[in-house]
Every structure is written in structure tokens, then in C-alpha cells.
N, C-alpha and C positions, 0 to 999 in steps of 0.2 A: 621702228622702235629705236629709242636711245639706247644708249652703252646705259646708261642708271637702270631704265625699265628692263632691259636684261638681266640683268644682274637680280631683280628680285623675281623674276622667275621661275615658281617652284612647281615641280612636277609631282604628280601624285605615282605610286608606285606601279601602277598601270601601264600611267600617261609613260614613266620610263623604261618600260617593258617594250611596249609599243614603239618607240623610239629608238630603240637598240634594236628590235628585232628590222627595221626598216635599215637600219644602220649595216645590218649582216649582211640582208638583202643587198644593198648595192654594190658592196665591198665583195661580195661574193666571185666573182665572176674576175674579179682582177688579183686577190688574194687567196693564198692557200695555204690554209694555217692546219697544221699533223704535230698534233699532242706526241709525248712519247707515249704514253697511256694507250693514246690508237694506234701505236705500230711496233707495242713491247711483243706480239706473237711475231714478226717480221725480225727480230734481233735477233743474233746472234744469242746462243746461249752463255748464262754468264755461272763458273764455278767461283764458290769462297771457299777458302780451305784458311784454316789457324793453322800458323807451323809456331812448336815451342819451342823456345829457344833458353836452355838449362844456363843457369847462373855457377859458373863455376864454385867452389869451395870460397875460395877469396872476395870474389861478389858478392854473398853470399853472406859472407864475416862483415862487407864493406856496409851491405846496404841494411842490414839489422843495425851496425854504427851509425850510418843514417837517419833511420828512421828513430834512435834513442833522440840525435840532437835534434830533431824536428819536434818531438814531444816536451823538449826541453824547449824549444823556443830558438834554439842555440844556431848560429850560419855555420853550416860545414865546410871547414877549410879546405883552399882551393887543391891541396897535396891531397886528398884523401878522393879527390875524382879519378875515377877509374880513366885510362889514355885509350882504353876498348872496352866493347859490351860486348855479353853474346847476342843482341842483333843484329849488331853492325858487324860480327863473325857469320852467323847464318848469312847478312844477306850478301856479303862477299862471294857466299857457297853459291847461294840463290842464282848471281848474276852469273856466275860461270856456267852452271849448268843452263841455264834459259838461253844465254848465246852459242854456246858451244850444241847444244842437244835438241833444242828447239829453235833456233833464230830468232830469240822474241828480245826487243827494249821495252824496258819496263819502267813506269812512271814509280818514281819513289818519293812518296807523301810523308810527311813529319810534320806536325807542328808548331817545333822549333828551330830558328834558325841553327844554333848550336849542335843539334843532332847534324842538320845537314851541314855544317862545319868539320865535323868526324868522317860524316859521308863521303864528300869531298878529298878531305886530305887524301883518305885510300884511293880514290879514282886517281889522285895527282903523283902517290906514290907510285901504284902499279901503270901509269903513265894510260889509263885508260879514258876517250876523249867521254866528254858528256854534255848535259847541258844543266842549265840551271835560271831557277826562278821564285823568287820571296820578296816579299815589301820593299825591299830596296832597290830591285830593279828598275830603272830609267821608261814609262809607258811607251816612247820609241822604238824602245831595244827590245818587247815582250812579243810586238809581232814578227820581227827579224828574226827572233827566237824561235817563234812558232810554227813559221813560214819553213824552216833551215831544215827543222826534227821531222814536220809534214810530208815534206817534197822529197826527205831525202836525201838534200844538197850534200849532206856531211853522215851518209848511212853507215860511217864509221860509230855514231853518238852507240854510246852502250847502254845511256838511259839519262833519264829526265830526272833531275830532282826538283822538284815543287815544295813548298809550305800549303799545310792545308789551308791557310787563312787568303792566302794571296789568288792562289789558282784553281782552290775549290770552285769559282763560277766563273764562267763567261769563256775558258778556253774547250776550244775544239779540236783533240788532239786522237780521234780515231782513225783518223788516219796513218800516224804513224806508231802508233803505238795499242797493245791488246790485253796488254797485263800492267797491274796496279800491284803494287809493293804496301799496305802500313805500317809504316815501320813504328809507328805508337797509335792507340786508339785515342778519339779525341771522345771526351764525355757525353758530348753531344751525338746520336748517331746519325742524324741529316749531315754532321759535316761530312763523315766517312763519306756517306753515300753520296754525296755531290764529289768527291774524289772520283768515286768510282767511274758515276757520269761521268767523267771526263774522257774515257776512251769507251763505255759501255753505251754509245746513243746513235741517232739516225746518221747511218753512212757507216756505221761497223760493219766489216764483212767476214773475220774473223769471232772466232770462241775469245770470250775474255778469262782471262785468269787472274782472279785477285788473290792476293796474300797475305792475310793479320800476321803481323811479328808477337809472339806472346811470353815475356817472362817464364809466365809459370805462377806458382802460389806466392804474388806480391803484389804491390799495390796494381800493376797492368794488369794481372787475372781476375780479382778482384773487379778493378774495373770495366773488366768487359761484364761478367756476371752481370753487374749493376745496371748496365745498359739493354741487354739484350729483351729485357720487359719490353725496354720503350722499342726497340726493334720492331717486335712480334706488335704490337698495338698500331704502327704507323703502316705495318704490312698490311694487319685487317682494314 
């Protein structure tokens, strides 16, 4: 047959039933393809736990001023940004107790690069090593990253910090790691959970422990509310 006669080619829904299933057939015996689906009773058990994290008096004042100019249309001047949140206080708490009381490093998901820009500076003030990864990272540099946290090489790292957008898919990081940090919920909630995947899949041999960071009654509480429909619907 020519490249042309190929190409018009059509198969009836049968004819590619039939085709694929021969297709399994061969491929069978040289490939070995395991769903997570078929070996989620073989995982490790996975806890989620919300910890709230109370808005001081002055955040409090800050972000009801916030949320006027936002209705107004109006940019909130860059003085009126808080220089701490109470998550980035909790998970300061977080990280000490998980290494000191548990040995665990923990993957810390955000968002925003900006969040892990706060993140960060605390690790850099209390001189604590870590590592890091968001849209900016060099594709070179992401496996040397990955390889370092994996292996071990530096079992000083106190923790990973990721962007959900960046490291939500394709890294494999159960090995070094069994607890997942969100430090903000993303609206969507497949993104969380491809977070989670990240250290919750095949090769885990550890409990996972996740952790939602939650305001409290504001727009984060709120928006977990709004999501947990679509939760409970993608669970069924």
C-alpha cells in the first residue's frame, strides 16, 4: 500500500477494538503497565488533616482593608503587605516539630512564587538548607534537584519547596520524601491532588501526611468550602 492509501484508512469501531486488543496481546509479555488504581490497597496509608491557622488582630484589620480595595477596583499599596502571615508562622511551627519529633521533610506546595519567596527567606534566615523548584528553574537543574533530595546526597534538606503549577506532574519524589505541606488551596482540586501524588504513589513505603494550611473565615475557608463538592464527586 502507499503512504496516500494509508492514510485513508478508516477503521470501523470494531475493526479498532480488534486491533488494539492484538496490540495488548503482543505488547503483553514485554510490558508491564500497574495503574495506581490497581495497587491503591498496596499504598501506604494517606492522612489529610486542615490545621487553621488564626489571623492575628492586625491581619485581620489588614485584610478586611484589602478586601474594601478589591471591591473598589483600587491596587493595594505595596506598604500595606503584611512582611508575615499566620501560615508561614504555623508552618515555621510545622517544620520543627516534623524534624525534630518525627524526622520527616516535607514537600511545601504554593501556588505562588511570592508565597515561596517568604518561604524561603525564613529558611535563609534561620540558615536552614532546603531545596527548591517553580517555572524558573533551568530543565537541567530539576533532575540534579531531584536526584540530591531522593538519594539523600544532602539529608540535611529540611524540605522541598515546589509551585503547584511547575511540580504538580511528572516528579517522583517518594522516596525522599512522605508529607506534603499546602500552604494555599488551589481552586481546582486535581491540582492539590497531583501534589499529593507526588510523594503518595507506587514505591511509597511510608504513611503520608498531608497538611492544608487554612486561614479560617476568609476568602481560603471559603474556598476550600467551594471545592470540597467537586472533591466528594471525583472521589465517587
Amino acid at each position: 500500500m502507499r503512504e496516500k492509501e494509508l492514510r485513508q484508512v478508516v477503521l470501523s469501531k470494531e475493526e479498532e477494538s480488534l486491533v488494539l486488543c492484538q496490540l495488548h496481546s503482543v505488547l503483553r509479555p514485554f510490558l508491564l503497565r500497574r495503574t495506581k488504581s490497581q495497587v491503591l490497597s498496596h499504598l501506604p496509608r494517606k492522612q489529610e488533616r486542615l490545621l487553621a491557622c488564626p489571623l492575628s488582630a492586625w491581619q485581620r484589620r489588614l485584610y478586611r482593608l484589602l478586601e474594601d480595595l478589591s471591591r473598589a477596583h483600587s491596587p493595594a499599596p505595596t506598604y500595606l503587605l503584611p512582611p508575615s502571615s499566620a501560615p508561614r508562622l504555623t508552618t515555621s511551627n510545622l517544620l520543627n516539630q516534623l524534624r525534630k519529633v518525627l524526622g520527616r521533610r516535607p514537600l511545601i506546595f504554593s501556588q505562588f512564587t511570592t508565597s515561596l519567596d517568604l518561604i524561603e527567606d525564613f529558611f535563609i534566615h534561620r540558615g536552614m538548607p532546603y531545596c527548591r523548584l517553580d517555572g524558573r528553574t533551568p530543565a537541567d537543574a530539576r533532575a540534579e534537584i531531584i536526584a540530591e533530595f531522593n538519594c539523600g546526597r544532602r539529608a540535611s534538606f529540611m524540605a522541598f519547596l515546589i509551585t503547584t503549577r511547575a511540580g504538580g506532574v511528572g516528579l517522583n519524589l517518594q522516596a525522599g520524601a512522605d508529607t506534603v505541606i499546602l500552604f494555599d488551596s488551589d481552586w481546582n482540586p486535581q491540582s492539590d491532588a497531583q501534589a499529593m501524588a507526588r510523594c503518595h504513589r507506587i514505591g511509597q513505603t511510608e504513611e503520608v501526611l498531608v497538611l492544608r494550611l487554612v486561614s479560617g473565615d476568609n476568602k481560603c475557608g471559603r474556598q476550600l468550602q467551594d471545592v470540597r463538592p467537586l472533591m466528594r464527586i471525583k472521589a465517587d
